[in-house]
C-alpha positions as CSV (number, residue, x, y, z in Angstrom):
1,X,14.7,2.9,2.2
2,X,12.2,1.1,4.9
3,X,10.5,-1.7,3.2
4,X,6.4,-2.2,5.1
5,X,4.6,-5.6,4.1
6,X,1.3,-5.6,5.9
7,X,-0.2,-8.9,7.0
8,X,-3.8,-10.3,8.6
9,X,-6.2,-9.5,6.1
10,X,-9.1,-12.0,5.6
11,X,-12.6,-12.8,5.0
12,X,-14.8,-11.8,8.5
13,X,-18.1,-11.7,9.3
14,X,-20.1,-8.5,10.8
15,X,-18.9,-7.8,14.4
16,X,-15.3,-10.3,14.2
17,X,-12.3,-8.5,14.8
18,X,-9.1,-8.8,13.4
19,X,-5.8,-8.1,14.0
20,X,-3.2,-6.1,11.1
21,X,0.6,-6.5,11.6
22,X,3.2,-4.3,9.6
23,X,5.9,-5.6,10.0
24,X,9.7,-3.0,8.7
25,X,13.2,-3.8,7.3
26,X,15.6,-1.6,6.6
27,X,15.4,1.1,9.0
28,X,14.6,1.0,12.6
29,X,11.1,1.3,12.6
30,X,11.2,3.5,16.1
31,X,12.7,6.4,13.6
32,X,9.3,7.0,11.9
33,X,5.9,8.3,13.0
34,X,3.5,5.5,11.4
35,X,-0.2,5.4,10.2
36,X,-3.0,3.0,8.7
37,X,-4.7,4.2,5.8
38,X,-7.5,2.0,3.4
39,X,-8.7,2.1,0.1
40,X,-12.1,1.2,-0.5
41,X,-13.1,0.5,-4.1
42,X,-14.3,3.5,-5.8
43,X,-13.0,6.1,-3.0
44,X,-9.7,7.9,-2.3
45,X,-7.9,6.5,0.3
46,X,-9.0,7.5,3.6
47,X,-6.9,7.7,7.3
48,X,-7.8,5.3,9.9
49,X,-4.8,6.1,13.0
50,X,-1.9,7.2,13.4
51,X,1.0,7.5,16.5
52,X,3.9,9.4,17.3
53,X,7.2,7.8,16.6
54,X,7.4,7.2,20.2
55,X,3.9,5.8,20.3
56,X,2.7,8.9,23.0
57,X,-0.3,10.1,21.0
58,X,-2.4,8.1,19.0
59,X,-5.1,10.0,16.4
60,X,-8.4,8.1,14.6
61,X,-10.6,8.3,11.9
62,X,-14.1,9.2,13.3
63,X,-15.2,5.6,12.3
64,X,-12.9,4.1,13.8
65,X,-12.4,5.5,17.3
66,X,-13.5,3.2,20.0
67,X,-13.3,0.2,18.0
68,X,-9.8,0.3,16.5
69,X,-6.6,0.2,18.3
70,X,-3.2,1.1,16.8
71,X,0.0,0.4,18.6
72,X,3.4,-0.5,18.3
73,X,6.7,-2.3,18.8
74,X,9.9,-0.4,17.6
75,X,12.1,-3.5,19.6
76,X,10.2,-6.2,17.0
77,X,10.0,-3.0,13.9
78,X,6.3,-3.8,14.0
79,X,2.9,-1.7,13.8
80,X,-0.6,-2.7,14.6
81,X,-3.8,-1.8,13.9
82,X,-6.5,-4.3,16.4
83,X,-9.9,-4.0,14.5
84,X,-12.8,-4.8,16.4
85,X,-16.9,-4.8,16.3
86,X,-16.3,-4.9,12.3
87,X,-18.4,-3.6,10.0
88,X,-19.2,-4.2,5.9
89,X,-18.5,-0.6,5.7
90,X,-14.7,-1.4,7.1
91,X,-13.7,-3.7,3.8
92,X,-11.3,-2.5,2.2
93,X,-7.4,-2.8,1.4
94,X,-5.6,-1.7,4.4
95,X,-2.2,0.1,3.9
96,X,0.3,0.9,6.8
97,X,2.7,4.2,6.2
98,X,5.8,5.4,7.9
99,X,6.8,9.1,8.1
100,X,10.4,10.8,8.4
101,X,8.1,13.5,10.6
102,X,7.8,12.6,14.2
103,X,3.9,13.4,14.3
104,X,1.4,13.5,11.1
105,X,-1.7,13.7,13.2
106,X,-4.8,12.7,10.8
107,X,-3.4,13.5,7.7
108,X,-2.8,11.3,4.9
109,X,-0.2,13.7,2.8
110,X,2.9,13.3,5.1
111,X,4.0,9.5,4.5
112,X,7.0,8.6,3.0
113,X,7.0,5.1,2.6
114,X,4.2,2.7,2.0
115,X,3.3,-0.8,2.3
116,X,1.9,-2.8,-0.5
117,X,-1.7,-3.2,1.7
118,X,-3.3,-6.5,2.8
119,X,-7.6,-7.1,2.0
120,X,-10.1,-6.9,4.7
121,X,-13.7,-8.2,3.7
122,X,-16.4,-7.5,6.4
123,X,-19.8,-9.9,5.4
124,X,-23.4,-9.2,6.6
């Protein structure tokens, strides 16, 4: 089983950006489509990207097309997500998710392994 801790989570203010690392043991991380996902309290979790296991094709969340960035590095078994122009509305527990499937597109039902999430707060 591939073990995802997520990391860079903090306290911002409106329009900061931040950077999300997930970083995998276990398994080579280049064997797994990958996603971010958050849970913002009171609501379902919600996608926010996703990319192929070769990092080809990268999908987003309406809110967060043109301001987020998700990438990776299978060499280092690391995922990012780079969060910019933030917004109150982007607070939230952030979760990143690996996939046996080689592409999951935008949904949120095809994950196989999850992190334990990291908190983003996103002040006025």
């Amino acid at each position: 089983q591939v073990c995802l801790v997520e990391s860079g989570g903090q306290s911002v203010q409106g329009g900061d950006s931040l950077r999300l690392s997930c970083a995998a043991s276990g398994r080579p991380l280049r064997e797994f489509a990958l996603g971010w996902h958050l849970l913002a309290p009171g609501k379902a979790r919600e996608f926010v990207a996703s990319t192929t296991w070769n990092g080809d094709i990268t999908y987003y969340a309406d809110f967060a097309e043109g301001r987020f960035i998700i990438s990776r590095d299978n060499a280092k078994n690391t995922l990012y997500l780079q969060m910019n122009s933030l917004k109150p509305g982007d607070t939230a527990v952030y979760y990143c998710a690996a996939s046996d499937d080689s592409i999951v597109g935008k949904t949120i039902d095809r994950y196989h392994y999850w992190g334990r999430g990291t908190q983003v707060t996103v002040s006025s």
